[in-house]
C-alpha positions as CSV (number, residue, x, y, z in Angstrom):
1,X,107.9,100.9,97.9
2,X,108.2,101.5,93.9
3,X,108.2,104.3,92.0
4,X,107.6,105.1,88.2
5,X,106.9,108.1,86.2
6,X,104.3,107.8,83.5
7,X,103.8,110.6,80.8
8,X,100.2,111.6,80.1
9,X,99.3,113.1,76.1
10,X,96.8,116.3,77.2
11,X,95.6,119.4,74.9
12,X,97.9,121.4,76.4
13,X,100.7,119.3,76.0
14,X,102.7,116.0,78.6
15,X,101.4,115.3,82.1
16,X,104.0,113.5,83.9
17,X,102.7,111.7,87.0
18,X,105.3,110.4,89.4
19,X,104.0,107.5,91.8
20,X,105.1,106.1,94.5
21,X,103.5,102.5,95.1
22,X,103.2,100.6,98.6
23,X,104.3,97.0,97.9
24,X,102.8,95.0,100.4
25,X,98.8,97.0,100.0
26,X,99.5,97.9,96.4
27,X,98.0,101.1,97.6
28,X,99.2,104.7,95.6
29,X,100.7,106.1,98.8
30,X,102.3,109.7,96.6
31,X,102.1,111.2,93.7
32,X,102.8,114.2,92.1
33,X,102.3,116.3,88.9
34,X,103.7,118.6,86.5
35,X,104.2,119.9,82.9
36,X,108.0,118.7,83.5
37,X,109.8,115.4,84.4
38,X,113.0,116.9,86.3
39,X,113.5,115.9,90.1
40,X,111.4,118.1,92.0
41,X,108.6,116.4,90.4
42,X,110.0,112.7,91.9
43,X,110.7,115.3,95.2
44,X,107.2,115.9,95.4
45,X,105.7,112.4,94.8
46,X,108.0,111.1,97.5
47,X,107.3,113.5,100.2
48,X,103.8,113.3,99.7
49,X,104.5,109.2,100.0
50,X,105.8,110.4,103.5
51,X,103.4,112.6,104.7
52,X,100.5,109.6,103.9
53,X,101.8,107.1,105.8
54,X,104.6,106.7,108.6
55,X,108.0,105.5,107.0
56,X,109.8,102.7,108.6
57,X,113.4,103.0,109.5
58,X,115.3,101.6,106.7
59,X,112.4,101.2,104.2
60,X,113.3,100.2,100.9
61,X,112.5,102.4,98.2
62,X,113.2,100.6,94.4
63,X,112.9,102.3,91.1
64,X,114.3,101.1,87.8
65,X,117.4,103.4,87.9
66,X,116.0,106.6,85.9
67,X,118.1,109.3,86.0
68,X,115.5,111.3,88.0
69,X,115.5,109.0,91.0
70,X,119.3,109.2,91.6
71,X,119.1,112.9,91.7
72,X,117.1,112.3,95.2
């Protein structure tokens, strides 16, 4: 699995989307989204990832480092 955060220009202001990616189906298996990009929005995306689809022991989960993802 991969994960990103993207940052959406609205009306009202930034939609951050956080995603969580299933590498092998290239399926969106999580995501999550809020008015802020601080970790309960990465908390969210990844529990949701979890509750779509059984997680195998030892699962690798990559991201490219962001501060937000090492808070997990």
């Amino acid at each position: 699995m991969v994960g990103d955060i993207s940052y959406i220009p609205t009306w009202e202001g930034w939609l951050y989307l956080a995603t969580v990616i299933d590498c092998h189906t290239k399926a969106i298996i999580g995501y999550a989204m809020d008015d802020h990009y601080r970790t309960p929005l990465i908390s969210a995306a990844i529990i949701n990832a979890a509750r779509t689809i059984p997680l195998t022991p030892g699962a690798i989960f990559h991201t490219d480092r962001g501060s937000n993802y090492q808070c997990h």
